[in-house]
Phi, psi and omega in degrees: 000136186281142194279001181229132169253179175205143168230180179217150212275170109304304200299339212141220187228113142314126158237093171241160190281128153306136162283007187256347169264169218252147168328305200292299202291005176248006184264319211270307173307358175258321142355281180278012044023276186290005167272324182286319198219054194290337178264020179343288172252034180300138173052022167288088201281154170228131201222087186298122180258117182267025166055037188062035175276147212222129184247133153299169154321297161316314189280336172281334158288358169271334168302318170248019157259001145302287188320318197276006178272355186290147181290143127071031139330124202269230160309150171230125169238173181233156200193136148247134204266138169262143207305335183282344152194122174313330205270352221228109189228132221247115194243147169238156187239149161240118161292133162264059184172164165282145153301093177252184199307137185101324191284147175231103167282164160191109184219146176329316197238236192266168186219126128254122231229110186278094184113175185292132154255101140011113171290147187093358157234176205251179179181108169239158195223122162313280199266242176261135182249147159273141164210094156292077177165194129293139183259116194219017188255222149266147158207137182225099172261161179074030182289344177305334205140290218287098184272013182262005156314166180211126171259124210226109157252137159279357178204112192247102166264004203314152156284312169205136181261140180199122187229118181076282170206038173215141160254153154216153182248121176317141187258158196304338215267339229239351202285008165254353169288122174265094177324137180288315234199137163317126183258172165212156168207139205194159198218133200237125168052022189094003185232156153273138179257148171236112199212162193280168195283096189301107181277119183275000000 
């Protein structure tokens, strides 16, 4: 069985992963796709299911910088079915750019943002937000409610973090401090915790 399929959509184009092949060989068949059929998904949204395959950070940034060689590609989400009702599939959009000052996101489910935000720009969220980059903005996960969210950077600078109906506001003493190491923030006992991102 081939390690990446594709089906179609009402939405666009489905790319889903075998669960049965190992990360190289399905990095290495997308690899081998956008070499071939680089205008695949022009002007296309695409909506990668990773098949109950669990991606680091790392490999999903290796993933979409293979996907973005496909030409004039349209949105790319990552979308998984929840176990809890086969009809219902719980979805991420990837931003390709900086957040910059003024701009405003706002989407349902997860948001991950390929660059930076900006102080002065917003980012709201259903679900969990990503920022391979810095985060130096506003962000609000869990705006639906959903205080079991996470908010994940690689560099968590915010003006103010607010996940479900609890804030925080960065503290001042710490707000010239260059985070080392990928951070999460998440909520414990009624607070947001902020601790470094434990790499499995």
């Amino acid at each position: 069985m081939e390690a990446i399929s594709f089906r179609v959509t009402s939405k666009g184009v489905s790319l889903i992963f075998d669960s049965e092949k190992e990360f190289i060989e399905i990095k290495e068949a997308l690899i081998k796709h956008t070499a071939e059929a680089s205008n695949f998904f022009s002007g296309v949204d695409l909506y990668v299911n990773p098949n109950g395959i669990t991606l680091s950070a790392v490999e999903m940034k290796e993933l979409i910088n293979i996907l973005y060689r496909y030409e004039n590609i349209g949105s790319i989400y990552f979308v998984s079915e929840d176990s809890r009702n086969r009809n219902k599939y719980l979805d991420t959009i990837l931003i390709n750019q900086t957040i910059r000052s003024g701009q405003r996101i706002k989407y349902p489910a997860n948001v991950v943002i390929i660059g930076d935000i900006n102080p002065g720009a917003e980012v709201i969220a259903g679900g969990d937000i990503i920022v391979l980059g810095k985060l130096r903005g506003v962000v609000h996960a869990g705006a639906a409610g959903k205080s079991d969210s996470q908010i994940i950077a690689l560099k968590l600078q915010p003006t103010q973090l607010r996940i479900g109906h609890i804030i925080s506001r960065s503290p001042d003493e710490l707000k010239d401090l260059e985070p080392t190491v990928p951070e999460r923030a998440y909520v414990k006992d009624g607070m947001i915790i902020v601790e470094a991102l434990k790499m499995k």
